[in-house]
N, C-alpha and C positions, 0 to 999 in steps of 0.2 A: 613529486607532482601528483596532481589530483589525477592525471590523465594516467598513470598507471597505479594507481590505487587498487581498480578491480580486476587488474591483472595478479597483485600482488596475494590479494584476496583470495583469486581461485585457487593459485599455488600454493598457498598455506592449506585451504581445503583439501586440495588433492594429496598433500603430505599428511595429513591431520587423517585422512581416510586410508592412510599406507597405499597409496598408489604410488608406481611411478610418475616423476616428471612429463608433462607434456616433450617430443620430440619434435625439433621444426625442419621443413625442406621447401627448398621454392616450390611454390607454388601453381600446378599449371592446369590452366583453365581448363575445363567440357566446351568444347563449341556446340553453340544451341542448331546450329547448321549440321552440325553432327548424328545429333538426338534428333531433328527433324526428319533426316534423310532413314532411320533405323523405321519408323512411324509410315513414313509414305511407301516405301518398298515394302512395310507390312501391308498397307492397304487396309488398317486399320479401320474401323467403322468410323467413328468417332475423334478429331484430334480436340480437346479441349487445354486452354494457353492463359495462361497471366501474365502482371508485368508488362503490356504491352501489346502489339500486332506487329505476329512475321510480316518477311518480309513476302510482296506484292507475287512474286513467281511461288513461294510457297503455296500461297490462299488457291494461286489459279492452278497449281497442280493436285491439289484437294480438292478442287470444285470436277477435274478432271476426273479424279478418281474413286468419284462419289462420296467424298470424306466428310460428315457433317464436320462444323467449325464451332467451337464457342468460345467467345472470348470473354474475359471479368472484368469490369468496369465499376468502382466507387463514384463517379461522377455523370452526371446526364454529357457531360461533354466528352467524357471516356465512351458513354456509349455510342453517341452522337459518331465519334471515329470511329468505330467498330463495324457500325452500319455502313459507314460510304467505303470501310474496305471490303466490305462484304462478307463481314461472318453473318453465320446461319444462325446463330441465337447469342443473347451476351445474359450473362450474370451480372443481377445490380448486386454488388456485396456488401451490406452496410456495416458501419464499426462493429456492433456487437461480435462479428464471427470471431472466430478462432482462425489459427495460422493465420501465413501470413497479409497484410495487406497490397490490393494488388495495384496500387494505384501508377500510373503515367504519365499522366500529364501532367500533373501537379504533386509536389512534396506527398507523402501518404499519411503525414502529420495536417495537411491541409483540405483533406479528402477525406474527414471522416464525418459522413452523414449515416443515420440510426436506419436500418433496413425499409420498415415503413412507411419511412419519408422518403427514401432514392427511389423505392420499387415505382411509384406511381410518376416520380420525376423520369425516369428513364423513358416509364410506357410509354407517357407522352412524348415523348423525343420517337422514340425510334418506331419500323413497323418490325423489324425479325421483333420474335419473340422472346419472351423476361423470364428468367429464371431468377427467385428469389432468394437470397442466401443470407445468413447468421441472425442467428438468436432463434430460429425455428426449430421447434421439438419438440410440437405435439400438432393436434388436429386442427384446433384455435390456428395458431401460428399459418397454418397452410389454406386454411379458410379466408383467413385477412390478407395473406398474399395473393392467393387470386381475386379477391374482389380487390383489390388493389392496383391490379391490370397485366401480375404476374399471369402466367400459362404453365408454369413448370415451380419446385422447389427445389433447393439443393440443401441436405443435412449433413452434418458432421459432426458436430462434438456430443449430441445425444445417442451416438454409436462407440463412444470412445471406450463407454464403460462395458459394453458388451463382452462376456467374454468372448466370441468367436473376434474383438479388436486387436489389431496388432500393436497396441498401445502395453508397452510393459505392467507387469501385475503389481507395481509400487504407483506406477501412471494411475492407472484403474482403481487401485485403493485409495489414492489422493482427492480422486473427482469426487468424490462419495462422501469427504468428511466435508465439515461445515465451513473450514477455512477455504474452501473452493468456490464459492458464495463472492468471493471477493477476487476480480479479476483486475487485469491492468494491460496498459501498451507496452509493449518495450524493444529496443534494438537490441539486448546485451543478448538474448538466445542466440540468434544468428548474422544479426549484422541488419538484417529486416523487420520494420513495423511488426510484430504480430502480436497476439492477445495471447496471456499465461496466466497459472494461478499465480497470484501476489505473494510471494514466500520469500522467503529469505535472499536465494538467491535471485529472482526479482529485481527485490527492493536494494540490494549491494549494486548491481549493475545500473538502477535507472538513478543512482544518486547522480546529482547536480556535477559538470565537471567532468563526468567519467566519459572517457575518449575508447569507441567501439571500432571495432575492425572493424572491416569492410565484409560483406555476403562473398565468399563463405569461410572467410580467416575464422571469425567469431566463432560462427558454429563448428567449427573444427577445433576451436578451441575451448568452449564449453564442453564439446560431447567427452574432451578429455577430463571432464570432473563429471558427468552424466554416469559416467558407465560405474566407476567404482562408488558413485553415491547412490546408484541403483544396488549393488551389490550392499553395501550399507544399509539398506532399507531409509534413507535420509532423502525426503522427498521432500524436506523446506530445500535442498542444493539440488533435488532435478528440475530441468526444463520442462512445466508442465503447458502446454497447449492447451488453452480450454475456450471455446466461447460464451459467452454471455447468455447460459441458458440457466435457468433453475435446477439444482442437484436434484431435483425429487422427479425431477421430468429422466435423467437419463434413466434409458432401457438395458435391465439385466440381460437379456436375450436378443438376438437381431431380430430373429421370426416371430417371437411373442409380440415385440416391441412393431412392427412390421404389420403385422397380421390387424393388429388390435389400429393401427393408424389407418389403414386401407378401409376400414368399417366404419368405423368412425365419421373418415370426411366424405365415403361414398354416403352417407344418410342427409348430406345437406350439399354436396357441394356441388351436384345437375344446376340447378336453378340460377344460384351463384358465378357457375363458369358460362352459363348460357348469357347473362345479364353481364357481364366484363366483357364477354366477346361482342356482342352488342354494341356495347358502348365504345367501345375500341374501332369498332368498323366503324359508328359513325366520326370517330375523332378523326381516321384515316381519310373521310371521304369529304372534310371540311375544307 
């Protein structure tokens, strides 16, 4: 059957790489009730959440505990919710990002609009404040999101190459060649929407037909061909994460990369955040 075909696939890889067999055991959940309660008894600054909005006593024992909230939103009607349960700021995430998609309401195959186009759809929707997310990775990039009606940005895959990333050194050598230029959607990493470079393994998992475990069978069962194709150096069979940024944008250093972004958009971006906020006040006060 087609539907274990790339099952059959990785197992050959994993043999083909002298690893052992994948090992299986039932399965048992993390309750996110769990990981909530470790976060609130820290008394953490900060809880930021995708996938959805905790549940109603969570938010109001964070709003207790002074806990800023943010939550990720692919759609003006994702954010639109987010607002009337009262998180403190949400992310508009457009397709381009990397990892996973964080969509809710709707399939995350159905919820993919280009960052651009969500940031100024959300502003309009909501009043907490937008943080902008994926395909951002330089100055430009942060500049058009705030005149766009963002107040915040969020990066990630232009950090991935840095060495001080926790992204493996075959990860970090993958982003850099030119085959990384060519990104794609896929379930077969983890069971989740999310953006990889288009490589072999990829392209084996997103064929037509191919039946994916469920979040987190999947990635529990890839990372059993991840580890020994890391040791491999065979980076067309790891799971590479990347977003939709141009390779020539990722930063060799955080601080150089860091340093050099902070100068940059302080040279233009007064005027710019003063004219958003502006125009935001008066959309609020229509």
């Amino acid at each position: 059957m087609r539907s274990t075909e790339a099952l059959r696939r990785s197992l050959a890889h994993i043999a083909t790489l002298g690893a052992p067999g994948p090992t299986f055991k039932p399965y048992s959940p993390t309750r996110f009730e769990d990981q909530v309660r470790v976060l609130l008894d820290a008394k953490v600054p900060v809880f930021s959440f995708i996938f959805g909005i905790p549940a109603r006593e969570v938010l109001e024992e964070c709003r207790a505990k002074s806990i800023a909230t943010i939550g990720t939103a692919t759609t003006p009607e994702e954010g639109a919710a987010l607002q009337d349960a009262g998180v403190d700021a949400i992310v508009a995430s457009g397709f381009e990002a990397g990892g996973h998609r964080g969509s809710f309401l709707r399939a995350a195959a159905d919820s993919l609009t280009g960052t651009f186009s969500l940031v100024p759809q959300i502003a309009n929707t909501v009043d907490a404040p937008v943080i902008a997310a994926g395909g951002i990775a330089d100055a430009r990039g942060v500049i058009a999101a705030l005149a766009l009606g963002a107040e915040a940005v969020q990066m990630g895959t232009v950090f991935l190459a840095c060495e001080e990333s926790g992204a493996s050194p075959l990860h970090r050598q993958a982003l850099r060649e030119k085959k990384a230029e060519h990104t794609a959607l896929t379930k077969g990493f983890t069971g989740r929407l999310a953006r990889g470079i288009h490589n072999r393994l990829l392209e084996e998992l997103n064929e037509e037909g191919t039946t994916i475990l469920p979040y987190p069978l999947q990635r529990g069962l890839v990372r059993n061909l991840a580890i020994p194709a890391e040791a491999a150096g065979r980076s067309d069979l790891l799971p590479c994460g990347l977003g939709k940024v141009p390779i020539f944008l990722l930063a060799p250093t955080f601080w150089l990369f860091l340093t050099s972004l902070v100068d940059e958009v302080s040279e233009i971006a007064g005027p710019i955040i003063q004219w958003s906020a502006a125009r935001r006040e008066q959309q609020i006060h229509k």
